[in-house]
C-alpha positions as a Markdown table, in Angstrom:
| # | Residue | x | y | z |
|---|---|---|---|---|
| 1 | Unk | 0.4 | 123.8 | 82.0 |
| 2 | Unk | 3.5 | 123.8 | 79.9 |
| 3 | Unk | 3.5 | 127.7 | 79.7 |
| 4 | Unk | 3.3 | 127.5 | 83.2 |
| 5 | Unk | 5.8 | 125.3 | 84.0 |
| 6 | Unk | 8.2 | 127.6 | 81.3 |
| 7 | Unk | 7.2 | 130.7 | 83.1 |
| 8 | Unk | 8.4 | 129.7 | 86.9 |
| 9 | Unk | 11.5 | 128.8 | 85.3 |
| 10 | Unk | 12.0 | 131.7 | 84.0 |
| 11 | Unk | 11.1 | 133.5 | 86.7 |
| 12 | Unk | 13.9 | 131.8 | 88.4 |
| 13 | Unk | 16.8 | 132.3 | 86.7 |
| 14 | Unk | 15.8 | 135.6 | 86.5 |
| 15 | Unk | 16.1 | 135.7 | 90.1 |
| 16 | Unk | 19.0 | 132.9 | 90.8 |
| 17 | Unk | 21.0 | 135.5 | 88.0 |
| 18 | Unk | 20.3 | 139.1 | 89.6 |
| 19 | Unk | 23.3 | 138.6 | 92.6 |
| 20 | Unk | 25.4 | 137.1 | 89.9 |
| 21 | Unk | 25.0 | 140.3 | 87.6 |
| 22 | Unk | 25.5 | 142.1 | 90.8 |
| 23 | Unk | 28.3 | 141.3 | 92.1 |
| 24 | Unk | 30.3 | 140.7 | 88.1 |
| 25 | Unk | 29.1 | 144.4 | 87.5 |
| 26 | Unk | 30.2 | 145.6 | 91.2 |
| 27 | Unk | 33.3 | 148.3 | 92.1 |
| 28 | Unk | 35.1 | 145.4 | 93.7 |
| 29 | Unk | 34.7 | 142.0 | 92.5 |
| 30 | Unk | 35.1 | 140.5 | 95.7 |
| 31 | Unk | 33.3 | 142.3 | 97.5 |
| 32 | Unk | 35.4 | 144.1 | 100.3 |
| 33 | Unk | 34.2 | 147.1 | 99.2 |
| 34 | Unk | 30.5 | 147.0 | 99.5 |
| 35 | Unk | 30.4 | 146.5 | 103.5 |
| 36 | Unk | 28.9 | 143.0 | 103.3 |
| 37 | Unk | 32.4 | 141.4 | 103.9 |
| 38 | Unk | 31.8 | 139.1 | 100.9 |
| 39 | Unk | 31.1 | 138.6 | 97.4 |
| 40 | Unk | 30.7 | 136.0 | 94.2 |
| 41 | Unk | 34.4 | 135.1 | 95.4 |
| 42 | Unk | 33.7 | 134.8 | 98.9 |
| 43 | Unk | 30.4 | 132.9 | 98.6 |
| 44 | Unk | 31.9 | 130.2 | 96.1 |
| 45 | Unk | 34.9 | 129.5 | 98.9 |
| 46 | Unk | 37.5 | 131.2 | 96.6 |
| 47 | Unk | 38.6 | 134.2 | 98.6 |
| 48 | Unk | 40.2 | 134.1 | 101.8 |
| 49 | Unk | 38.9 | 136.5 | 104.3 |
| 50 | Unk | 41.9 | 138.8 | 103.6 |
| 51 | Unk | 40.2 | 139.3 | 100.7 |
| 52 | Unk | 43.2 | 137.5 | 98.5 |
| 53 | Unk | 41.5 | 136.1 | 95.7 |
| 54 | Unk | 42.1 | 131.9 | 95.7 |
| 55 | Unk | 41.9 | 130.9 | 92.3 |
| 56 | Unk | 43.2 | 127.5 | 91.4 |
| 57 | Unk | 46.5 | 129.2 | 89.8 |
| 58 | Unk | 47.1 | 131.2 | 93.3 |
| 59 | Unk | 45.9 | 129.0 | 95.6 |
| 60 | Unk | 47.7 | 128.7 | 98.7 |
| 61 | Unk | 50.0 | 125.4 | 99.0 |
| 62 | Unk | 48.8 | 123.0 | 101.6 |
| 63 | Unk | 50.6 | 122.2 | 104.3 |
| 64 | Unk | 52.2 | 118.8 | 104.2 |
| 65 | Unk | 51.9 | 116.2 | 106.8 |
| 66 | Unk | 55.6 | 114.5 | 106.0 |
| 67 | Unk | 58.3 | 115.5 | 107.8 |
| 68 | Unk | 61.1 | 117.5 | 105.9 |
| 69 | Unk | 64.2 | 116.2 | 104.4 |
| 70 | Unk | 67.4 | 115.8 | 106.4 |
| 71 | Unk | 69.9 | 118.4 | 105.0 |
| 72 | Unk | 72.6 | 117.4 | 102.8 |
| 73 | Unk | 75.8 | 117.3 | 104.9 |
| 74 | Unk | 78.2 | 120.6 | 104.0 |
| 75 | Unk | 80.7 | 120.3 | 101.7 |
| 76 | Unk | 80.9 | 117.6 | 98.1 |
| 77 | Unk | 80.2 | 114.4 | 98.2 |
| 78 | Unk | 82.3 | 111.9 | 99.9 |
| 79 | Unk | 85.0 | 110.3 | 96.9 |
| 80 | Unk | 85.7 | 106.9 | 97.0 |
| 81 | Unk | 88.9 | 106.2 | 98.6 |
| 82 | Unk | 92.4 | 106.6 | 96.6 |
| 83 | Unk | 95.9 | 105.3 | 97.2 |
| 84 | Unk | 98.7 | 106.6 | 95.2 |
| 85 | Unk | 102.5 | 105.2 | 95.3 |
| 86 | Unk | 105.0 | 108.2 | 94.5 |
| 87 | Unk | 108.6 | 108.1 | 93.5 |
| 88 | Unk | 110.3 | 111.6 | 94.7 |
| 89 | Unk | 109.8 | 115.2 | 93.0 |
| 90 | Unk | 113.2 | 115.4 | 90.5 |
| 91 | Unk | 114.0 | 117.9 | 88.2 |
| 92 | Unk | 116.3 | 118.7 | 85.6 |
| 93 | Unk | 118.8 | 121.6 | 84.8 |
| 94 | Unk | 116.8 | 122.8 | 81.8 |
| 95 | Unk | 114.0 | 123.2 | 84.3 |
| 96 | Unk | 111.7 | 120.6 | 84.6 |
| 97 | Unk | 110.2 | 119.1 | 87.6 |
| 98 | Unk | 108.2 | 116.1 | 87.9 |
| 99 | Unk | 106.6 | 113.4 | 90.7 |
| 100 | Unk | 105.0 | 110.2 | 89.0 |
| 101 | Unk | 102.6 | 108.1 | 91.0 |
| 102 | Unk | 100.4 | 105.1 | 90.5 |
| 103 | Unk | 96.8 | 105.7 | 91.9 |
| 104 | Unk | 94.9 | 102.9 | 92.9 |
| 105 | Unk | 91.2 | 103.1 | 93.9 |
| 106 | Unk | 87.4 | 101.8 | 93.5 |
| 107 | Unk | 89.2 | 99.0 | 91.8 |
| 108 | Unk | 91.1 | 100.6 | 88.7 |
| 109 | Unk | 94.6 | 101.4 | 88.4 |
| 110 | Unk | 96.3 | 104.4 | 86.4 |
| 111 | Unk | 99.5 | 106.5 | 85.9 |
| 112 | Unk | 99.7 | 110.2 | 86.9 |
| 113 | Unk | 102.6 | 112.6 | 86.7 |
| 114 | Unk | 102.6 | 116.2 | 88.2 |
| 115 | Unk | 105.1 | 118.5 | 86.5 |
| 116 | Unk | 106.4 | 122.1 | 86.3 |
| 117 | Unk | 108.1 | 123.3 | 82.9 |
| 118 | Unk | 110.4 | 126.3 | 83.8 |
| 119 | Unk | 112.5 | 125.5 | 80.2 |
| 120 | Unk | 111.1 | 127.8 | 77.9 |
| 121 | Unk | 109.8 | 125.0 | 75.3 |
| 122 | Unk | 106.9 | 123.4 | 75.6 |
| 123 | Unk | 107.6 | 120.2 | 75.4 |
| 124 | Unk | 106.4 | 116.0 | 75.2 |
| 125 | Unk | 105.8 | 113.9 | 77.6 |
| 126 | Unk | 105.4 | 110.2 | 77.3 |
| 127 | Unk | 103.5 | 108.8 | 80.9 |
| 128 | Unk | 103.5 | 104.8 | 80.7 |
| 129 | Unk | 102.2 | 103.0 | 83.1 |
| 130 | Unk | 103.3 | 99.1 | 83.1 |
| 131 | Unk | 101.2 | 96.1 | 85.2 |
| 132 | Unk | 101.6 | 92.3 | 85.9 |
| 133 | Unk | 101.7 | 90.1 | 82.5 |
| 134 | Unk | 102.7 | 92.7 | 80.2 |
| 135 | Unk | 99.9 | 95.2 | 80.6 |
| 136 | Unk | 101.1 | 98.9 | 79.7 |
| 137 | Unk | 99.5 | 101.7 | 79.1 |
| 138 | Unk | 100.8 | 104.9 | 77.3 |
| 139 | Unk | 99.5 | 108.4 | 76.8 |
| 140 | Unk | 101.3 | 111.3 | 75.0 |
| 141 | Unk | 100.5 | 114.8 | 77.1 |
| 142 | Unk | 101.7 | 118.5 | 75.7 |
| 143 | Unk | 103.4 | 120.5 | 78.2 |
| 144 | Unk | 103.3 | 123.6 | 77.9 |
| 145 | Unk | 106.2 | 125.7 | 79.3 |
| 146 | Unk | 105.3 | 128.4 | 81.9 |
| 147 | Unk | 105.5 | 128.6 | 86.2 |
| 148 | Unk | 102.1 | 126.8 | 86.6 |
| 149 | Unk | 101.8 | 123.6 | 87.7 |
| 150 | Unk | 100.2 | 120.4 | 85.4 |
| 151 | Unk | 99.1 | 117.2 | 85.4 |
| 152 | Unk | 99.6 | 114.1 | 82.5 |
| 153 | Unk | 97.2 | 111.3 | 83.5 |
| 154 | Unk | 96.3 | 107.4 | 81.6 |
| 155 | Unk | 93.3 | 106.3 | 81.3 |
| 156 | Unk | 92.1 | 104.5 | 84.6 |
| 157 | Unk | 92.0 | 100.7 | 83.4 |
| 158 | Unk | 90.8 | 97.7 | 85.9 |
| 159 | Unk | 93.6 | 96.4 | 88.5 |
| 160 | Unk | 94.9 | 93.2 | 87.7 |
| 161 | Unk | 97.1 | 92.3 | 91.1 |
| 162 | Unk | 98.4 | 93.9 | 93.8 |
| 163 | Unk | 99.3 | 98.0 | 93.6 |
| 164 | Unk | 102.9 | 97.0 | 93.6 |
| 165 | Unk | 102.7 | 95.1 | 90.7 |
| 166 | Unk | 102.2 | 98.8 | 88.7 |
| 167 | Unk | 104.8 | 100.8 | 87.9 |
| 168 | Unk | 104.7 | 104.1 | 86.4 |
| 169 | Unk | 107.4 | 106.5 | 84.0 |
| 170 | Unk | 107.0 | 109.8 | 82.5 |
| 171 | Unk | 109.6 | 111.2 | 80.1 |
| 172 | Unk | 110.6 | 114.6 | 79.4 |
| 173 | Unk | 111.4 | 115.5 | 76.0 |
| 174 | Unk | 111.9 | 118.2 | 73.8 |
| 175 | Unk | 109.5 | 117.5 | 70.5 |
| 176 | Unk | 111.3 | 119.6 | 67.8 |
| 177 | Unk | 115.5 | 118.0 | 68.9 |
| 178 | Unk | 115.0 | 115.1 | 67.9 |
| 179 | Unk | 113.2 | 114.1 | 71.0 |
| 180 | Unk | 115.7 | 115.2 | 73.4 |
| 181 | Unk | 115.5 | 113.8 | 76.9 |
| 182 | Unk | 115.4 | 116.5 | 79.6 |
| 183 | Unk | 113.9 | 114.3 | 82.7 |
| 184 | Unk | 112.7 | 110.8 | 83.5 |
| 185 | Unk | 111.1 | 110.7 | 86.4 |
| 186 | Unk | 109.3 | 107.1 | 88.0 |
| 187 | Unk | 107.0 | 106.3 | 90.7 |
| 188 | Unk | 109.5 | 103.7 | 91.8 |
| 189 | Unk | 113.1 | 106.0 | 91.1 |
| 190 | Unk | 114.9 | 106.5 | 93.7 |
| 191 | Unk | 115.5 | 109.8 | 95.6 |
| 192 | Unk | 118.8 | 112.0 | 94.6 |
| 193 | Unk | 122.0 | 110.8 | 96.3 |
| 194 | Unk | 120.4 | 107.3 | 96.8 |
| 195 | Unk | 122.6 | 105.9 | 94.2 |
């Protein structure tokens, strides 16, 4: 009975295996080509009936049930607010030009100082900014001489009192004369021809 038992299961994978070699060893593995509209592929659920095969590498994504995501609003990202207290734009006969500010804003405080150096030299500048109880803060910036515009900035330190309590000085000098002063400029100076 044993032999028996060996030779129907023989004689069934024989048989199961016969489409399997079939279709491997056809012209078109998946069987559009054969005029039975199917094949290995087909009959496992893996090819569409396109006949685009849909193995798990190229399967097609599924469709998802969740609602898309709310576009971004255009443009950067909103900045937290910042005030700034400016003393007028002055310049100097040797060609400098400069506004100092204090900038207050998501509760830090900090000197900056916009300048143009038309002089020919580059030159120093010395940006102090000077709080309630003695705080200061001092930075050394290289200017460089040329038409563009820059920008000497202190580090942003936490306020400590009220915006007017911060006032802020950059001085213009000339590194290699003995630190010649060409312009000192404040964001609390007062305009030309205020006295």
């Amino acid at each position: 009975m044993n032999l028996r038992l060996i030779g129907i299961g023989a004689g069934v994978l024989v048989i199961l295996s016969l489409p399997l070699a079939g279709a491997i060893a056809g012209p078109d593995f998946a069987g559009q080509g054969d005029g039975k509209g199917g094949g290995l592929l087909t009959s496992l659920g893996l090819s569409d009936p396109a006949g685009h095969s849909r193995t798990p590498h190229q399967a097609r994504p599924a469709q998802s049930a969740a609602r898309p995501a709310e576009p971004a609003p255009p443009g950067p990202p909103e900045q937290p607010r910042t005030d700034s207290r400016c003393g007028p734009e002055l310049s100097s006969p040797q060609g400098v030009e400069a506004q100092t500010c204090v900038l207050v804003g998501a509760g830090q405080t900090w000197g900056r100082s916009y300048y143009r150096n038309t002089s020919g030299h580059p030159l120093d500048a010395v940006l102090t900014v000077m709080g309630p109880a003695g705080r200061t803060v001092q930075i050394l910036c290289a200017v460089d001489s040329g038409d563009e515009p820059g920008l000497c900035e202190t580090p942003r330190e936490a306020s400590a009192g009220l915006p007017d309590d911060y006032t802020a000085v950059a001085e213009f000098a000339v590194p290699d004369d003995e630190g010649k002063l060409l312009l000192r400029s404040g964001s609390n100076s007062p305009a030309p021809g205020d006295g």
